[in-house]
N, CA, C, O and CB atoms as a CASP TS submission, in Angstrom:
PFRMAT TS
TARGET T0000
AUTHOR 0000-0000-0000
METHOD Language model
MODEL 1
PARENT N/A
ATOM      1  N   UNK     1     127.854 106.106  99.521  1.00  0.00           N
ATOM      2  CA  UNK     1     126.403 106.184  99.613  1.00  0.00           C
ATOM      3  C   UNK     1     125.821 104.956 100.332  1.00  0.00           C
ATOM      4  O   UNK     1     124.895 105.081 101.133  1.00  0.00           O
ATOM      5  CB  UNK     1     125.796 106.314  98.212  1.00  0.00           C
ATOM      6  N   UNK     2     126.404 103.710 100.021  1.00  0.00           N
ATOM      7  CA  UNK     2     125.825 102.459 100.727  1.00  0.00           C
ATOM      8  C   UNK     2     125.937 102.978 102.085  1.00  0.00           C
ATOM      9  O   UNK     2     124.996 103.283 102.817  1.00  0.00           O
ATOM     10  CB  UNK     2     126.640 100.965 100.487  1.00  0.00           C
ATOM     11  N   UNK     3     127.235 103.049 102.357  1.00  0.00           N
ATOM     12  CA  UNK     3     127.449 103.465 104.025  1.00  0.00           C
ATOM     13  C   UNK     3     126.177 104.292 104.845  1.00  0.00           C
ATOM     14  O   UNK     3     125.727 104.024 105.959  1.00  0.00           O
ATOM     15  CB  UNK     3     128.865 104.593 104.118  1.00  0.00           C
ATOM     16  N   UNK     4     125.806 105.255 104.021  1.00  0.00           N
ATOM     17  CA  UNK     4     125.210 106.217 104.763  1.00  0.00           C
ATOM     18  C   UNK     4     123.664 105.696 104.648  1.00  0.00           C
ATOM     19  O   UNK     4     122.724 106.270 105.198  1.00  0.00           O
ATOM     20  CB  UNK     4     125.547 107.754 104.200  1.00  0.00           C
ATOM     21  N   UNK     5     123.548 104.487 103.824  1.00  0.00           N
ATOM     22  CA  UNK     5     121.821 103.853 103.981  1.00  0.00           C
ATOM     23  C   UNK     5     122.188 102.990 104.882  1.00  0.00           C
ATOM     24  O   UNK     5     121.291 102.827 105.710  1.00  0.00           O
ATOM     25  CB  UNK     5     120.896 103.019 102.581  1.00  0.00           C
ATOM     26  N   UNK     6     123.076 102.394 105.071  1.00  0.00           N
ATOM     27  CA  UNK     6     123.289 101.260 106.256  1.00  0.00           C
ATOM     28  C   UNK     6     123.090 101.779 107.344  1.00  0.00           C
ATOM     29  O   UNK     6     122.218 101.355 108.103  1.00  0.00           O
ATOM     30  CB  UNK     6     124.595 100.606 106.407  1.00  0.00           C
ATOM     31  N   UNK     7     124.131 103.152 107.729  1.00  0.00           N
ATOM     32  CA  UNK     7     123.985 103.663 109.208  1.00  0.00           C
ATOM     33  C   UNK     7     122.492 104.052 109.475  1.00  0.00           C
ATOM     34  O   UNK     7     121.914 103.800 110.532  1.00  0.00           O
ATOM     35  CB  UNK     7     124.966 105.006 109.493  1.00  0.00           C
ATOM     36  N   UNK     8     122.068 104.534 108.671  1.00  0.00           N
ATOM     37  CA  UNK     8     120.385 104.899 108.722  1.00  0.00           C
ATOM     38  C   UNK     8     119.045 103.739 109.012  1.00  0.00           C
ATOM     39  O   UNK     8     117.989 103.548 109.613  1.00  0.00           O
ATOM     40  CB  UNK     8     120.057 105.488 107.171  1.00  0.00           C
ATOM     41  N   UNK     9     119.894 103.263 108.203  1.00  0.00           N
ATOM     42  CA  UNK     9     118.665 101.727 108.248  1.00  0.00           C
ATOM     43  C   UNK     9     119.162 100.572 109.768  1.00  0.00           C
ATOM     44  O   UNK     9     118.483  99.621 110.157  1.00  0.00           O
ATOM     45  CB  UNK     9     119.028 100.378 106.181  1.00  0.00           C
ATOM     46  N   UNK    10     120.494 101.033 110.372  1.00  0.00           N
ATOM     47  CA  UNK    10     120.334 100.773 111.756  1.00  0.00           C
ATOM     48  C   UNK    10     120.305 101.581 112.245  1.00  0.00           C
ATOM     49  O   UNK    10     119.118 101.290 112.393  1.00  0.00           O
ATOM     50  CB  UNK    10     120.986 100.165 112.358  1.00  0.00           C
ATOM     51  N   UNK    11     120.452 102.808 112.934  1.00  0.00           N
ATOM     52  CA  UNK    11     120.025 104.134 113.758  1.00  0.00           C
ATOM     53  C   UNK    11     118.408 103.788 113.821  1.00  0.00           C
ATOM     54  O   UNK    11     117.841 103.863 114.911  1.00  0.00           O
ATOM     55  CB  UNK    11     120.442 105.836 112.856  1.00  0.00           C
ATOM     56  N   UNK    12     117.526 103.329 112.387  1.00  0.00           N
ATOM     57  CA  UNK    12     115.870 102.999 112.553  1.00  0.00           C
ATOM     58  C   UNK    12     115.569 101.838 112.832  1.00  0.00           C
ATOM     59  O   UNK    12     114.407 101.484 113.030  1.00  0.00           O
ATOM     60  CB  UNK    12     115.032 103.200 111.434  1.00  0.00           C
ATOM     61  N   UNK    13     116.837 100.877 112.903  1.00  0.00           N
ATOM     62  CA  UNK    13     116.666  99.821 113.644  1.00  0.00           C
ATOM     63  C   UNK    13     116.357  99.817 114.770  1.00  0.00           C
ATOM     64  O   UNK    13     115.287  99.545 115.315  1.00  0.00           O
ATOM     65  CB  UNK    13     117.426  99.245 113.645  1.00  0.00           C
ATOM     66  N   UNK    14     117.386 100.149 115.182  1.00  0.00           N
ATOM     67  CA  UNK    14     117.916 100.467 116.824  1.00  0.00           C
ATOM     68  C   UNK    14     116.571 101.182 117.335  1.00  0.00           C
ATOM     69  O   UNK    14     116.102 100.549 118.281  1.00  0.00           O
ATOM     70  CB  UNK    14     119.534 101.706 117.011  1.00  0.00           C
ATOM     71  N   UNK    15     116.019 102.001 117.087  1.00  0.00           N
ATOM     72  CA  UNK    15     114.757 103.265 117.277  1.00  0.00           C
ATOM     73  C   UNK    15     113.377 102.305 117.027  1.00  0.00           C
ATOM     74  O   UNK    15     112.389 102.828 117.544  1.00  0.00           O
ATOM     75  CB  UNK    15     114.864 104.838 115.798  1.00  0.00           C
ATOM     76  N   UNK    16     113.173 101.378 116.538  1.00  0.00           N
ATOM     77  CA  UNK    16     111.848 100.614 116.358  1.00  0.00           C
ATOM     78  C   UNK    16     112.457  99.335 117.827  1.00  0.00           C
ATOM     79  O   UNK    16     111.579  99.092 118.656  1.00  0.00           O
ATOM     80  CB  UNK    16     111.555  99.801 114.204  1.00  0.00           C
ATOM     81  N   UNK    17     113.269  98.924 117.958  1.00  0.00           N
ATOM     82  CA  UNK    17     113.398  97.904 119.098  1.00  0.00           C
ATOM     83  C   UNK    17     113.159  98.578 120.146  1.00  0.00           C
ATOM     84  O   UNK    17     112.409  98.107 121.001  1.00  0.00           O
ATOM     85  CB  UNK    17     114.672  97.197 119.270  1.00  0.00           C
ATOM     86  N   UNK    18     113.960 100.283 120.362  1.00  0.00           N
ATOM     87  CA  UNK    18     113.798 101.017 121.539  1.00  0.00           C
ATOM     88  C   UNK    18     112.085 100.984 121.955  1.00  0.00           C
ATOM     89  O   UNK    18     111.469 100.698 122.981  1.00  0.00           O
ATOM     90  CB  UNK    18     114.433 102.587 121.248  1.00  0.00           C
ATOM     91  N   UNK    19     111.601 101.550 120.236  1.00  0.00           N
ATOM     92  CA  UNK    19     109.815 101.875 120.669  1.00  0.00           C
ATOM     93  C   UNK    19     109.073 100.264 121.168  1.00  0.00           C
ATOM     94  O   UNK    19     108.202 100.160 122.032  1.00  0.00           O
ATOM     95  CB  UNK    19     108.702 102.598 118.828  1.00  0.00           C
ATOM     96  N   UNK    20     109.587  99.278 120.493  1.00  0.00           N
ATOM     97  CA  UNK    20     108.604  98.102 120.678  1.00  0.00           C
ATOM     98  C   UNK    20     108.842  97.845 122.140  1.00  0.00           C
ATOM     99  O   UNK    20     107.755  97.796 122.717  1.00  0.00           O
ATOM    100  CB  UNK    20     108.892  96.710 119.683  1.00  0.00           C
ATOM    101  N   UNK    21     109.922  97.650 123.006  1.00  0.00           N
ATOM    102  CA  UNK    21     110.249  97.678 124.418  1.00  0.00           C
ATOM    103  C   UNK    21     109.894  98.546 125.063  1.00  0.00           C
ATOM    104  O   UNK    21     109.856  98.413 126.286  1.00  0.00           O
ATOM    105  CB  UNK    21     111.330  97.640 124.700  1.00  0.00           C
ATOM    106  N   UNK    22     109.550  99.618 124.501  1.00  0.00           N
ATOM    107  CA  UNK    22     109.042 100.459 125.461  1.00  0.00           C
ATOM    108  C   UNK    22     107.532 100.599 125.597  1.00  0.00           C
ATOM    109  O   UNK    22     107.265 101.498 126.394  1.00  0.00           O
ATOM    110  CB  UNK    22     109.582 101.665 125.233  1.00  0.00           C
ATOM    111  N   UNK    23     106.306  99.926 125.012  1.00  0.00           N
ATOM    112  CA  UNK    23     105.364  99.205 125.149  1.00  0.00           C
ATOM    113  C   UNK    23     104.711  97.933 125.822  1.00  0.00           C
ATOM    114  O   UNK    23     105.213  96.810 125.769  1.00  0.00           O
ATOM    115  CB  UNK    23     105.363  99.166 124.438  1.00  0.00           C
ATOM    116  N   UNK    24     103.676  98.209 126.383  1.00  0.00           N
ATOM    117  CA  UNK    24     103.451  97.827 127.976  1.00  0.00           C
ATOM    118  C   UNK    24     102.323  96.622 127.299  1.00  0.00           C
ATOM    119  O   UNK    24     102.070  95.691 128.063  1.00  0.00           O
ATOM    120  CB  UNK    24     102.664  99.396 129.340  1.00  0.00           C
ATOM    121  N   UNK    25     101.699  96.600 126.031  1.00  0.00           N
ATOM    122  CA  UNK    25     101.036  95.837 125.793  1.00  0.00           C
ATOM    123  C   UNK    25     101.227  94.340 125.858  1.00  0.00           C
ATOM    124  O   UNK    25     100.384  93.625 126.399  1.00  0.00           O
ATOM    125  CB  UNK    25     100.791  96.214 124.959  1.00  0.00           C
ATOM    126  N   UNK    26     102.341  93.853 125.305  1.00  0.00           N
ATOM    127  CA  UNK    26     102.883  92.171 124.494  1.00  0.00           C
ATOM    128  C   UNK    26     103.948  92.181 125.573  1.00  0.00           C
ATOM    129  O   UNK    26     104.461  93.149 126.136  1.00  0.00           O
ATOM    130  CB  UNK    26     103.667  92.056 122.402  1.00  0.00           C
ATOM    131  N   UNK    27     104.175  90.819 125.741  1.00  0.00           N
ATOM    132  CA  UNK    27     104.989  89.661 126.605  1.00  0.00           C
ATOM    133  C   UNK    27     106.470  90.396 125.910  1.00  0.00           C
ATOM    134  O   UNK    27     106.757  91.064 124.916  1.00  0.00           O
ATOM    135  CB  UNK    27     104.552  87.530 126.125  1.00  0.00           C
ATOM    136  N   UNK    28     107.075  89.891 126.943  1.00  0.00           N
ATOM    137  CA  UNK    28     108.724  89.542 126.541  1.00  0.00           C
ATOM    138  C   UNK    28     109.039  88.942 125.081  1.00  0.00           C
ATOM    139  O   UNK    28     109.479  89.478 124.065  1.00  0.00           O
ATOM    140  CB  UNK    28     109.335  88.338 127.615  1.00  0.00           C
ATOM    141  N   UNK    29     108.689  87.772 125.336  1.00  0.00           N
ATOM    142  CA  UNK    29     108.548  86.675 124.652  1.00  0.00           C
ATOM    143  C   UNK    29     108.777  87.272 123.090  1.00  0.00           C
ATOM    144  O   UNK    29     109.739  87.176 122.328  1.00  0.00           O
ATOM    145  CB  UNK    29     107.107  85.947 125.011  1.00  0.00           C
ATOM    146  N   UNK    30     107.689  87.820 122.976  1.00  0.00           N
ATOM    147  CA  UNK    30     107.115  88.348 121.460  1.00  0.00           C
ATOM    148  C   UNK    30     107.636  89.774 121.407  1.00  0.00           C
ATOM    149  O   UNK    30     107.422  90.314 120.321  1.00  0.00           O
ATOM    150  CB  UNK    30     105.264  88.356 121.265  1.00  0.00           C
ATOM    151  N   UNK    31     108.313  90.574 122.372  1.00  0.00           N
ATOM    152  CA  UNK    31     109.584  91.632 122.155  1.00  0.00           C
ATOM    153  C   UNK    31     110.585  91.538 121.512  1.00  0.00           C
ATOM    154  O   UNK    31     111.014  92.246 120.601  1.00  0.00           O
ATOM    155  CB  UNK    31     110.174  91.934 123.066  1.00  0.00           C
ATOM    156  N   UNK    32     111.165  90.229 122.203  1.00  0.00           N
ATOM    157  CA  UNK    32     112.224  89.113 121.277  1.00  0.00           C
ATOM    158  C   UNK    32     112.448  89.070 120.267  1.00  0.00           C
ATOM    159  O   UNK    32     113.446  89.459 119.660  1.00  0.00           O
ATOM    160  CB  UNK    32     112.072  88.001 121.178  1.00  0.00           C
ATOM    161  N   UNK    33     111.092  88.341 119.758  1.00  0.00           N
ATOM    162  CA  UNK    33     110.824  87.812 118.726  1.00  0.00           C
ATOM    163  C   UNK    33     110.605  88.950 117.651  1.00  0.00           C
ATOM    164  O   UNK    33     111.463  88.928 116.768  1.00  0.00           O
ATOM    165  CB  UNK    33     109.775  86.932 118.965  1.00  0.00           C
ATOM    166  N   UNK    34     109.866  89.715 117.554  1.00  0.00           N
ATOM    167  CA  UNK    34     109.573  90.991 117.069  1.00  0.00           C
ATOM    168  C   UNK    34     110.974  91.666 116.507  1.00  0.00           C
ATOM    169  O   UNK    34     111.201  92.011 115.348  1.00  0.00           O
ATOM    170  CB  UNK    34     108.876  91.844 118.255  1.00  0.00           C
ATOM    171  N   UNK    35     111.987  91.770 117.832  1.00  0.00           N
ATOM    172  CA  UNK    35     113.287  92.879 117.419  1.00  0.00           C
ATOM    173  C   UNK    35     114.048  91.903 116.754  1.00  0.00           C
ATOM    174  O   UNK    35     114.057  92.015 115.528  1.00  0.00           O
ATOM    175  CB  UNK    35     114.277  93.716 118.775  1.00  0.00           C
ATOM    176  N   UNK    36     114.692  90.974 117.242  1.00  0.00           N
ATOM    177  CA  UNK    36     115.016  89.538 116.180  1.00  0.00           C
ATOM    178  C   UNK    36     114.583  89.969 114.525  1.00  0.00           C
ATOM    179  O   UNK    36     115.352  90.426 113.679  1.00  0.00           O
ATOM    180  CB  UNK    36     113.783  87.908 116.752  1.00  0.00           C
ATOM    181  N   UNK    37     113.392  89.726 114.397  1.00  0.00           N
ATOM    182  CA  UNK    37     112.941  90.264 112.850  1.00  0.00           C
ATOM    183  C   UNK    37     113.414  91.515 112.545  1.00  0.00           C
ATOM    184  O   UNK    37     114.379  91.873 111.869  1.00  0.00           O
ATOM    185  CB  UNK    37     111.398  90.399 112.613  1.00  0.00           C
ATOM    186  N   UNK    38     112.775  91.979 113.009  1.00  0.00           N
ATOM    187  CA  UNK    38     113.776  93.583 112.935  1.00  0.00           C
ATOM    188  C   UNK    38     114.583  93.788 112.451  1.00  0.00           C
ATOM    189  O   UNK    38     114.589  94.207 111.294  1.00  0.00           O
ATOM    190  CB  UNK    38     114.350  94.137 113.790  1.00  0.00           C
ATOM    191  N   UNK    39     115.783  93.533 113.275  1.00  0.00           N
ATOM    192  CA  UNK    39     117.110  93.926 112.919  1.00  0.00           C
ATOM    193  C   UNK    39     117.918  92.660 111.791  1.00  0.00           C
ATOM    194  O   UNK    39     118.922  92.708 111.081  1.00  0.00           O
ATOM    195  CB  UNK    39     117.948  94.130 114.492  1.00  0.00           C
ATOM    196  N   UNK    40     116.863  91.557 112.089  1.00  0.00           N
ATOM    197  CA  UNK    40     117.839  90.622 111.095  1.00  0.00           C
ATOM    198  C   UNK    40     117.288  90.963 109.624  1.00  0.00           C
ATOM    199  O   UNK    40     118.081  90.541 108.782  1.00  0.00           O
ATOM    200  CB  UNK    40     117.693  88.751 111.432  1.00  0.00           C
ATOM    201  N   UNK    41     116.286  91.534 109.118  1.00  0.00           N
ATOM    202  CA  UNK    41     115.479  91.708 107.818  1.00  0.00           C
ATOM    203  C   UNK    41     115.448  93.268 107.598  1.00  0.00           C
ATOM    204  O   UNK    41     114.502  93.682 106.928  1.00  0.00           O
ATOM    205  CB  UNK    41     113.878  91.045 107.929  1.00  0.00           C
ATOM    206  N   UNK    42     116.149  93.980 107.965  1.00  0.00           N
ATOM    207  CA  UNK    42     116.918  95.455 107.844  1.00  0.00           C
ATOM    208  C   UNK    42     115.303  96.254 107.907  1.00  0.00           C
ATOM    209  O   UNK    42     114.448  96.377 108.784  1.00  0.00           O
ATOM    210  CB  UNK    42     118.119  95.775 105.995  1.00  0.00           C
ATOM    211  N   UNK    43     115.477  96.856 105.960  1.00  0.00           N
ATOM    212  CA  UNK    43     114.275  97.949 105.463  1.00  0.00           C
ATOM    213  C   UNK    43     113.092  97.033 105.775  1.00  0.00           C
ATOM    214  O   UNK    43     112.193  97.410 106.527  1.00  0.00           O
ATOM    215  CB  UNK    43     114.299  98.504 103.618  1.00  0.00           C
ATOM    216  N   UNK    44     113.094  95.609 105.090  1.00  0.00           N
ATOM    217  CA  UNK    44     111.460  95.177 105.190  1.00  0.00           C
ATOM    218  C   UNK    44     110.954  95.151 106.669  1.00  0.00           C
ATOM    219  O   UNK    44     109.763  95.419 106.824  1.00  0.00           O
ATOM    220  CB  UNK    44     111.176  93.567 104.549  1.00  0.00           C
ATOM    221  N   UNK    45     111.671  94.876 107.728  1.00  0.00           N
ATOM    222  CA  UNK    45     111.897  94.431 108.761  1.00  0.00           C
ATOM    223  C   UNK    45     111.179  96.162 109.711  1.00  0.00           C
ATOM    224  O   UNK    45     110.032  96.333 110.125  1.00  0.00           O
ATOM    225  CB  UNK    45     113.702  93.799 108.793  1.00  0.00           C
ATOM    226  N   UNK    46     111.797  96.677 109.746  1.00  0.00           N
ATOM    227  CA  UNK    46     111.633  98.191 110.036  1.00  0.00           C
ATOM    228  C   UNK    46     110.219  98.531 109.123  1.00  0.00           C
ATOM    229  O   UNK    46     109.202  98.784 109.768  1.00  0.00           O
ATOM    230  CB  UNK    46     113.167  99.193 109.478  1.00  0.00           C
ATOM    231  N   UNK    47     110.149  98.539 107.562  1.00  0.00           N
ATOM    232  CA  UNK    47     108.598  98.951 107.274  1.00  0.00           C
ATOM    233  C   UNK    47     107.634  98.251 107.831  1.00  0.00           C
ATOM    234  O   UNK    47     106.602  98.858 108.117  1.00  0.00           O
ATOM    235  CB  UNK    47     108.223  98.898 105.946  1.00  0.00           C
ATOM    236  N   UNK    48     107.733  96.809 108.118  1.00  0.00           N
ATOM    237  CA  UNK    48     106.455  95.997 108.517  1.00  0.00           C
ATOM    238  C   UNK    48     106.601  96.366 109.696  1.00  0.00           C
ATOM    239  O   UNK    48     105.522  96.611 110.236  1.00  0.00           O
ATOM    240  CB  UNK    48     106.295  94.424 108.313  1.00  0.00           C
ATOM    241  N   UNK    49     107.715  96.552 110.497  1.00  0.00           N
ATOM    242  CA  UNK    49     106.896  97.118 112.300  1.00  0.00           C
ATOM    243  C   UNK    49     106.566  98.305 111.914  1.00  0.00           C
ATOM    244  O   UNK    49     105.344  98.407 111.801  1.00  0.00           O
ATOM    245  CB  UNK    49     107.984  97.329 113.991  1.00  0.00           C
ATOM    246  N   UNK    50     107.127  99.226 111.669  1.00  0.00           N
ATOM    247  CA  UNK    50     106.294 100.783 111.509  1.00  0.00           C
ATOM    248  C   UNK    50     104.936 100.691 110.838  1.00  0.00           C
ATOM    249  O   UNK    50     103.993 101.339 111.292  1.00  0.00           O
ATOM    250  CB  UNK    50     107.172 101.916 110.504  1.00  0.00           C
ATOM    251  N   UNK    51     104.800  99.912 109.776  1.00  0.00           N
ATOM    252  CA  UNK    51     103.343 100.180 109.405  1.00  0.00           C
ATOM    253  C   UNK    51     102.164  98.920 109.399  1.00  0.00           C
ATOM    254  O   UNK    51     101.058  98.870 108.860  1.00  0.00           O
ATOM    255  CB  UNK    51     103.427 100.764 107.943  1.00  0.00           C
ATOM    256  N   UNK    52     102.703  98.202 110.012  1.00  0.00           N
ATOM    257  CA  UNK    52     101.598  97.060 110.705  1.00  0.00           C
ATOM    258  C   UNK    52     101.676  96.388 112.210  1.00  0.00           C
ATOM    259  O   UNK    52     100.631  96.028 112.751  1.00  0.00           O
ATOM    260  CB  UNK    52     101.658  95.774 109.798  1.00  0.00           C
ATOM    261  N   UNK    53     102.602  96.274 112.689  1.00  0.00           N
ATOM    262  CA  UNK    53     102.542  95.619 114.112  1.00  0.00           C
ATOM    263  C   UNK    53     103.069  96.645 115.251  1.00  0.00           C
ATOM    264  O   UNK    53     103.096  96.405 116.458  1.00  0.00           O
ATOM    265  CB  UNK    53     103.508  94.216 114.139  1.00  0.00           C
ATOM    266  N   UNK    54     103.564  98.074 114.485  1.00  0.00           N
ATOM    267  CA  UNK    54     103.124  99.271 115.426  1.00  0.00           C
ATOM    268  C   UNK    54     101.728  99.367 115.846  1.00  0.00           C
ATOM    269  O   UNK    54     101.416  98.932 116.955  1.00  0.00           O
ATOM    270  CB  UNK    54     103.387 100.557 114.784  1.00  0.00           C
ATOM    271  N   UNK    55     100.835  99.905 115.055  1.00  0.00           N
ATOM    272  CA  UNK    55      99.340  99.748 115.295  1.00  0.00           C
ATOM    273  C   UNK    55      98.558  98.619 115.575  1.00  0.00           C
ATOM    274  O   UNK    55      97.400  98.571 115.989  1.00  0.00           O
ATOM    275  CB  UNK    55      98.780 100.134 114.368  1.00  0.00           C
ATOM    276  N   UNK    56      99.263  97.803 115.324  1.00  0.00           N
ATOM    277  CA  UNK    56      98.525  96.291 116.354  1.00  0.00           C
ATOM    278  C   UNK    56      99.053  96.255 117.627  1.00  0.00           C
ATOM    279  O   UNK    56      98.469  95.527 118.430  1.00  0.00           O
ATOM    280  CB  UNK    56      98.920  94.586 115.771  1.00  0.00           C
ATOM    281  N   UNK    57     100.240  97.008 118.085  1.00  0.00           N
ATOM    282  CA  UNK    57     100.662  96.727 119.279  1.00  0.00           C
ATOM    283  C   UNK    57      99.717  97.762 120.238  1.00  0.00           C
ATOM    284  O   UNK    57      99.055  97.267 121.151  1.00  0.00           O
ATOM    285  CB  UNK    57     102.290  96.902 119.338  1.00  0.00           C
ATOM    286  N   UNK    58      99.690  99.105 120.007  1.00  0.00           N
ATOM    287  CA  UNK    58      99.336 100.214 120.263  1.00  0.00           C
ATOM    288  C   UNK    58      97.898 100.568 120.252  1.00  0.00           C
ATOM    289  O   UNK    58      97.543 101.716 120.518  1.00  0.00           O
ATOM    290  CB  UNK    58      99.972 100.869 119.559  1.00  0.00           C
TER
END
């Protein structure tokens, strides 16, 4: 069961760095910085871009 929240919780990793790069708004810089958090802070990392700095980016 762990296995199959891990692969999930990177497959939505991987899928929130794809979406934040693919946004024309914010610098490089803060792409970086952004997927960095991301992927190093897993679930919290993935809920706070999906439900706060998605809609600030956008």
């Amino acid at each position: 069961m762990a296995k199959i929240v891990y692969w999930v919780g990177l497959a939505l990793a991987i899928w929130c760095v794809y979406d934040l790069f693919t946004t024309k708004t914010i610098g490089v810089f803060w792409k970086i910085l952004i997927s960095i958090a991301i992927l190093s802070c897993s679930w919290i990392g993935l809920l706070l871009y999906y439900f706060i700095f998605r809609n600030m980016i956008k």
